[in-house]
C-alpha atoms as one frame of an Amber mdcrd trajectory, in Angstrom:
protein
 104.870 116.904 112.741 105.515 114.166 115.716 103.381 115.605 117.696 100.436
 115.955 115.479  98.418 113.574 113.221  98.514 113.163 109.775  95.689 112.976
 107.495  95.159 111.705 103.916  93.182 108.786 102.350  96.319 106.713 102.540
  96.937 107.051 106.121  94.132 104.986 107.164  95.878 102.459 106.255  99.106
 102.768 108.196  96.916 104.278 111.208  95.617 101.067 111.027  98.590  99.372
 111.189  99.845 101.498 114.033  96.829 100.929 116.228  97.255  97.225 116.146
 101.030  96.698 115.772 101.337  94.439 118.085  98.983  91.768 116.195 100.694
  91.376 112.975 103.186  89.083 112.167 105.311  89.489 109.631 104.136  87.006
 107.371 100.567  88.721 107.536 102.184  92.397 107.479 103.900  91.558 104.298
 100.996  90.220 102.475  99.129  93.652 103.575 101.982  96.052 102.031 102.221
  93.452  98.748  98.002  94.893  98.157  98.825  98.668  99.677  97.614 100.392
  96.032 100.728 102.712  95.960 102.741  99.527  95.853 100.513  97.838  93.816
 100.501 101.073  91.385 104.238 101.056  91.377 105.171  97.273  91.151 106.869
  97.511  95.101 106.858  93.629  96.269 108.248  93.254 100.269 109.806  89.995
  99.586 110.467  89.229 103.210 110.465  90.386 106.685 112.113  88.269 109.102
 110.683  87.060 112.295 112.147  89.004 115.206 111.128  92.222 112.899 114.758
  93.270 112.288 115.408  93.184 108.449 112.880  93.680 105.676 113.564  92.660
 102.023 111.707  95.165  99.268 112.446  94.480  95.361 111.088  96.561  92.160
 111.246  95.400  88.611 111.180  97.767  85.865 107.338  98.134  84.309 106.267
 100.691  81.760 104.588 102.063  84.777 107.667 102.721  86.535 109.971 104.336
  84.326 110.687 108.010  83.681 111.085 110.081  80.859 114.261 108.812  79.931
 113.018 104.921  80.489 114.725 104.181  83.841 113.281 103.768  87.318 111.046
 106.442  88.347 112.857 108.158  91.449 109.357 108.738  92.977 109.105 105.022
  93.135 112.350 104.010  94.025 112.471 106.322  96.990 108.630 104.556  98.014
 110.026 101.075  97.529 112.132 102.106 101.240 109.529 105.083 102.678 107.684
 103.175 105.409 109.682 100.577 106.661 111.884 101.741 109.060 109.057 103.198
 111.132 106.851  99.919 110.622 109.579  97.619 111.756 110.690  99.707 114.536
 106.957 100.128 115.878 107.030  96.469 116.342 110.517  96.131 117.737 109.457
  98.958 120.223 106.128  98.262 120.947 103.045 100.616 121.760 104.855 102.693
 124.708 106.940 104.397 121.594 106.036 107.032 119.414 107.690 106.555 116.302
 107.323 108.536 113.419 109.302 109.761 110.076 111.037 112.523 110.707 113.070
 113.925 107.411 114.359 111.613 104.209 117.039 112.607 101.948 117.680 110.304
  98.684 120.646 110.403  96.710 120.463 109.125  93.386 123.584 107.238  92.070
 122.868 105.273  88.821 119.858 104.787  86.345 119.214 101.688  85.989 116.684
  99.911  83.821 116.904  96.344  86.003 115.201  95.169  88.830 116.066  96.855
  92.326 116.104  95.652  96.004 117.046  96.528  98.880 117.640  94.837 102.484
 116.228  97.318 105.624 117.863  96.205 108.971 117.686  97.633 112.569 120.734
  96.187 114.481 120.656  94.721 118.238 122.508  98.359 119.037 120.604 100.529
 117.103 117.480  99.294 119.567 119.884  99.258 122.554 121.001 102.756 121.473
 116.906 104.026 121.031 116.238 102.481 124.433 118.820 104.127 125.967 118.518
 107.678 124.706 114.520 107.553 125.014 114.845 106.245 128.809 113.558 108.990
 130.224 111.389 110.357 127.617 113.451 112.535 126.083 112.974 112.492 121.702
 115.381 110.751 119.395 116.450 110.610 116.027 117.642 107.626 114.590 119.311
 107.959 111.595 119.770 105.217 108.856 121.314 104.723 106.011 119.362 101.992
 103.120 121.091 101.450  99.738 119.001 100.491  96.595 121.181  98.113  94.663
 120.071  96.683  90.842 120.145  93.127  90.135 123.920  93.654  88.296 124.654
  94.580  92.280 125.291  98.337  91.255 124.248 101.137  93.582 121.400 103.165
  92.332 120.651 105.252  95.089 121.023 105.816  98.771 118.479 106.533 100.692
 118.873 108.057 104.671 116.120 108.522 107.062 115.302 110.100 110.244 113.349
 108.570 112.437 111.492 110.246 115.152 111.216 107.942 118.743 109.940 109.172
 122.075 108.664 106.770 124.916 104.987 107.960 125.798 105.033 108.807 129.045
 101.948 107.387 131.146  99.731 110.250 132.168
């Protein structure tokens, strides 16, 4: 899938995103996910993204909209709540001479929970140095990374890990 495009009604969106990375900020990018209509459909709030693009903050009460049969968080939307944001932060940390794209996703669901969830998305100082170096010389990588999704009584509800797909383009 790397190597070809996606297409869906939704992806406009991100494409657009992805063709101008390099002119949000994250004050501006944050305001666009908080009106993205999946979010908006399943009460997903970004809360923060800090300035150097290296930690996101994503939260999600329980609504009547959320919950599943059994009245706890939908897993459908707690796994959303994390889907995109590895690849959007690391497309700005990266920069437009990167491919990035999502690669595979497990989720591992721990504890229902009924309260609100969050959860804090970071990409360390080595995990760029460590994507720099094994992309050098355009060779694919696969990041791997780990989020937990943590209620508001600081119990783990799930744990989600992602693989990340990065390749620097190389100029034609």
């Amino acid at each position: 899938m790397p190597d070809q495009v996606r297409h869906d009604e939704n992806n406009s969106f991100f494409e657009s995103i992805k063709a101008n990375s390099m002119k949000y900020t994250p004050n501006l990018l944050k305001r666009l996910l908080n009106i993205y209509p999946p979010y908006l459909g399943a009460g997903v709030k970004v809360t923060h993204i800090r300035e150097d693009w290296q930690e996101l903050h994503v939260s999600m009460a329980m609504r009547w909209y959320n919950r599943n049969a059994v009245g706890t968080h939908f897993g459908g939307s707690l796994y959303s709540m994390v889907d995109p944001h590895l690849m959007l932060l690391l497309m700005q940390l990266l920069g437009k001479q990167y491919r990035v794209w999502d690669k595979s996703a497990e989720i591992e669901f721990i504890k229902a929970s009924k309260n609100k969830v969050a959860a804090v998305i970071r990409i360390s100082d080595e995990d760029i140095e460590t994507i720099k170096r094994q992309t050098e010389n355009g060779e694919k990588y696969f990041a791997d990374f780990t989020i937990e999704i943590i209620d508001e009584d600081r119990d783990l509800v799930a744990r989600v890990r992602k693989t990340i797909y990065i390749r620097k383009k190389t100029l034609h």
